[in-house]
N, C-alpha and C positions, 0 to 999 in steps of 0.2 A: 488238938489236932492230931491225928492220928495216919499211919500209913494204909488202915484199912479202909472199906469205903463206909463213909456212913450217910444215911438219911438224915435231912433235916428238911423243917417243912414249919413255916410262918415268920422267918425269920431272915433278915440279910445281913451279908458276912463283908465285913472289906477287909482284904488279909496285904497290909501293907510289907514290904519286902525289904531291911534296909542292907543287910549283905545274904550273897547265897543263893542259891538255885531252888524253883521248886515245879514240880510237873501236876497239872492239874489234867482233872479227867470227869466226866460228869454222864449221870445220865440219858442225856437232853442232847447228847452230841458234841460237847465242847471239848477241848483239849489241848494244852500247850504249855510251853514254859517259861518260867516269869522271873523275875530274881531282879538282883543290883538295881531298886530302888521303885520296881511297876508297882502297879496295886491294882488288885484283883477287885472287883464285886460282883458279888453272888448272891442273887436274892433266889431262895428257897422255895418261897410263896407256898404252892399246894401242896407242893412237895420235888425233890431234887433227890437224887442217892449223889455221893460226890467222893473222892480223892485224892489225897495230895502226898505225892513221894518226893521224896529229897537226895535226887542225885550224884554220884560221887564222878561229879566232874575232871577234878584236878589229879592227876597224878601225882607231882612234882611237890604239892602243898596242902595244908589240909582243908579241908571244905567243910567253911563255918555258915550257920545259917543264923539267922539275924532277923527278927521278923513282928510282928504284933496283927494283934485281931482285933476286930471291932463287930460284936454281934448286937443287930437291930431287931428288937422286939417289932416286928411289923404291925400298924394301927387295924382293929378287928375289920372295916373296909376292904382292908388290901391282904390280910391273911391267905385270901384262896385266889391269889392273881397267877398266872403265869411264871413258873422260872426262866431266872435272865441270867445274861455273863455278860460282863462288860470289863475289857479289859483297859487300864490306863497307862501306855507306857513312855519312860524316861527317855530324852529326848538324849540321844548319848552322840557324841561330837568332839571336836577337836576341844571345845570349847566345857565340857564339861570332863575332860581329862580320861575318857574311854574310849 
């Protein structure tokens, strides 16, 4: 994962988040920021260009980022499908201490 933008295309990504901020950017239209514990997916399919920068949130502390990938060889069927974004995010509450 890189801070430039790169192409990818037959493939989908879940980039799980478990500390740290990250900005995504796509281009398909999507955009936002994810961090302390979301998961992204992003399936590629025909093709996608995409981005992800890692913001220096914190002043006061340093800003670690914490994270893992999961990339899906997509089945030759769904290779030329549409690109998706689907974002999954943590449910933050009194109750999960955020």
């Amino acid at each position: 994962m890189t801070s430039e933008d790169e192409c990818s295309v037959f493939t989908s990504l879940i980039t799980a988040t478990m500390d740290g901020i990250i900005d995504h950017t796509d281009s398909v239209g999507n955009a936002g920021r994810y961090g302390l514990g979301d998961l992204q997916w992003m399936t590629a399919g025909k093709g996608i260009v995409h981005g992800e920068m890692f913001p220096l949130v914190n002043n006061d502390r340093p800003n670690h980022l914490r994270l893992f990938q999961i990339w899906l060889n997509l089945p030759s069927a769904r290779k030329m499908t549409e690109p998706a974004f689907v974002m999954h995010w943590v449910r933050r509450g009194a109750q999960h201490g955020r």
